[in-house]
C-alpha positions in Angstrom: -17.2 -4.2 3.6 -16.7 -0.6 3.1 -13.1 0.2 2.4 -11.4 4.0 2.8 -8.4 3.7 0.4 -6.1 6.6 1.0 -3.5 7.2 -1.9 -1.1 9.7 -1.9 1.2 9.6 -4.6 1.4 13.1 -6.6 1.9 11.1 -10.1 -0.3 8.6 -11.2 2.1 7.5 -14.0 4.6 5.9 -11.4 4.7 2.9 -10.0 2.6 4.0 -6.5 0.2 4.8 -8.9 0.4 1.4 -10.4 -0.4 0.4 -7.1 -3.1 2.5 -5.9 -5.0 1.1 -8.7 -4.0 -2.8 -8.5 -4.9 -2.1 -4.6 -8.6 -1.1 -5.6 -9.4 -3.4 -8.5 -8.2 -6.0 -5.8 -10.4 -4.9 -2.9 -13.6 -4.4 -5.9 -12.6 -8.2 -7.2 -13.2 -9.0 -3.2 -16.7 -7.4 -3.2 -15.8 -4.5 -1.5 -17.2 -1.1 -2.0 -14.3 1.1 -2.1 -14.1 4.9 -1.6 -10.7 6.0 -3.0 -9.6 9.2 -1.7 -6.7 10.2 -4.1 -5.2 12.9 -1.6 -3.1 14.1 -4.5 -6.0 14.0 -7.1 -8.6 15.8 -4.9 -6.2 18.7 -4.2 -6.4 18.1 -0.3 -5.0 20.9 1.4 -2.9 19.1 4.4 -2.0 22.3 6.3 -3.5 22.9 9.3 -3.5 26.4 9.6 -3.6 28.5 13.3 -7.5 28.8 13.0 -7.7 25.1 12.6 -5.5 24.6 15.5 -7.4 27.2 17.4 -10.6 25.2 17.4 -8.8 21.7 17.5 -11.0 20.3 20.9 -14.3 22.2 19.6 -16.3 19.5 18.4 -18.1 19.8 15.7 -16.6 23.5 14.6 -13.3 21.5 14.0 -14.6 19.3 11.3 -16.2 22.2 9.3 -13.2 22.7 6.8 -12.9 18.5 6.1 -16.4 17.3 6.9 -16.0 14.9 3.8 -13.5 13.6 5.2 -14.4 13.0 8.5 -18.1 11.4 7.3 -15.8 9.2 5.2 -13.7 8.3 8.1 -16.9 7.8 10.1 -18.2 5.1 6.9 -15.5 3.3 6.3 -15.5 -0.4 7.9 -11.7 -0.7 6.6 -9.2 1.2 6.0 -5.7 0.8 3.4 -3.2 3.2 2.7 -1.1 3.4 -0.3 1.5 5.6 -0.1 5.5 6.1 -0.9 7.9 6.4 2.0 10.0 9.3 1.8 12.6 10.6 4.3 11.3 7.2 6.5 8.1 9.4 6.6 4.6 9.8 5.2 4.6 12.5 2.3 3.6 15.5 3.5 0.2 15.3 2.3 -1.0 12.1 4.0 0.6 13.4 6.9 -1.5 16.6 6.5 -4.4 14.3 6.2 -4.0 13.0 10.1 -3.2 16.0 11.1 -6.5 17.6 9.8 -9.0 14.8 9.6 -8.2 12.6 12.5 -10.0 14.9 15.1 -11.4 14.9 18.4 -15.1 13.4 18.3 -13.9 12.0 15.3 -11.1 9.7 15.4 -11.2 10.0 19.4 -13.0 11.4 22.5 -11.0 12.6 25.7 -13.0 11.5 28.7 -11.8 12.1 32.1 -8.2 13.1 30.5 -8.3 9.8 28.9 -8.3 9.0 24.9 -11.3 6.5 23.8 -11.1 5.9 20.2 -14.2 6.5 18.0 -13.0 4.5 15.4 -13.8 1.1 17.0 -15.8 0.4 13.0 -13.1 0.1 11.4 -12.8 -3.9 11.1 -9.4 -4.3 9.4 -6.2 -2.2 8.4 -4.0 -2.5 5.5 -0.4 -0.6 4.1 0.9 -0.9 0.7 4.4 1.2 0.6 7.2 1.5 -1.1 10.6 2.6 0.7 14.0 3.9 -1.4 15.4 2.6 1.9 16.6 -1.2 1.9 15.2 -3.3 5.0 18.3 -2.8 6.9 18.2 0.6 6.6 14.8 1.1 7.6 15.4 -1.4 10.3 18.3 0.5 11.9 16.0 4.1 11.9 13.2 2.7 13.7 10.7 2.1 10.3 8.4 5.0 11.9 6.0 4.5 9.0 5.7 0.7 9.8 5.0 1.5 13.5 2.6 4.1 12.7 0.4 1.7 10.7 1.4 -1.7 13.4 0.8 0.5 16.5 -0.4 3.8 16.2 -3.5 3.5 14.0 -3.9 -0.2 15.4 -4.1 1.1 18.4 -6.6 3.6 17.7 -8.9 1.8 15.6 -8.7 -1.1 17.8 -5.9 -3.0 19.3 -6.7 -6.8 18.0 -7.5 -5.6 14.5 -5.5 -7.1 12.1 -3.1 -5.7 9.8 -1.6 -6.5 6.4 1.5 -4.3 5.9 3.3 -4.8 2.6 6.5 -2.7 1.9 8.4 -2.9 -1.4 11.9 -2.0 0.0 14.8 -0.4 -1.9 13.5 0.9 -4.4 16.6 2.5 -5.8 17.7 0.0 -6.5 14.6 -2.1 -7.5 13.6 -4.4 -11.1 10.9 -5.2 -13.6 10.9 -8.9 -12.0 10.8 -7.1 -8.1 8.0 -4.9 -8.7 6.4 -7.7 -10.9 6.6 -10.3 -7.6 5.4 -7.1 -5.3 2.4 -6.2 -7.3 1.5 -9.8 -7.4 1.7 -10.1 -3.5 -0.4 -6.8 -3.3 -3.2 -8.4 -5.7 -3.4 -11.6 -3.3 -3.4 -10.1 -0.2 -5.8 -7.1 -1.4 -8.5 -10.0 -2.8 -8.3 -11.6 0.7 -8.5 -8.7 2.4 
């Protein structure tokens, strides 16, 4: 299978780094062919700009800026996202990505006022995070990264698709033997992905 593996971590030395590459040496041990898109690493500009807003709903003039992206969208058969948690949100950049790449005739068509996706390819979805937040904490603000990986981009690649969300929680307050157990979990799930 064809895998989009979206990183966005801005230093490779840190542990989401770590991560990002255990996550595609795992999917490559599995036989997949993997494009990693290192958001960070490709200088991805995730600013959508009043022009780009402008021409949103004008399909194809809206993918002129990211065409890459979107035709890498469009190939992938799978999709996993690596990625910190910060401020119980997507860093600013993979956020940016969404925003800029996830287009109409895309990601989605409106038909009769109603939002089909295009994205019905994509076979399976996976989330590796980390979170400074412990469990509870997340828990009690609502875990919107969790439900934007469980439910919103389930629901718009396709509803029954299943999902393998890992989180590494509290990481503030995390150890050698906790990351060791989470990388080990991430390496298992990403060879039976």
């Amino acid at each position: 299978m064809r895998v989009l593996l979206l990183h966005s971590h801005p230093v490779e030395e840190s542990f989401g780094g770590a991560l990002h590459r255990l996550t595609r040496e795992s999917l490559q041990a599995a036989g997949h062919e993997v494009d990693d898109c290192n958001l960070y690493a490709e200088g991805f500009d995730p600013v959508l700009s009043r022009h780009d807003r402008l021409i949103y709903h004008d399909h194809p003039e809206n993918t002129a800026l990211v065409k890459d992206h979107c035709d890498r969208l469009l190939a992938a058969q799978g999709l996993v996202i690596v990625t910190p948690v910060w401020n119980f949100g997507f860093p600013a950049i993979l956020k940016g990505y969404f925003d800029r790449v996830w287009l109409p005739g895309i990601s989605f068509a409106l038909v009769d006022g109603k939002v089909q996706s295009r994205l019905r390819h994509i076979r399976k979805l996976g989330a590796v995070m980390t979170y400074g937040a412990t469990p509870f904490r997340a828990f009690v603000a609502g875990n919107p990264p969790k439900k934007i990986v469980k439910r919103v981009l389930r629901g718009q690649i396709n509803p029954w698709s299943p999902v393998t969300f890992l989180a590494h929680y509290d990481m503030n307050n995390c150890t050698e033997d906790t990351r060791a157990r989470f990388m080990a979990k991430v390496k298992d799930k990403m060879e039976r992905f």
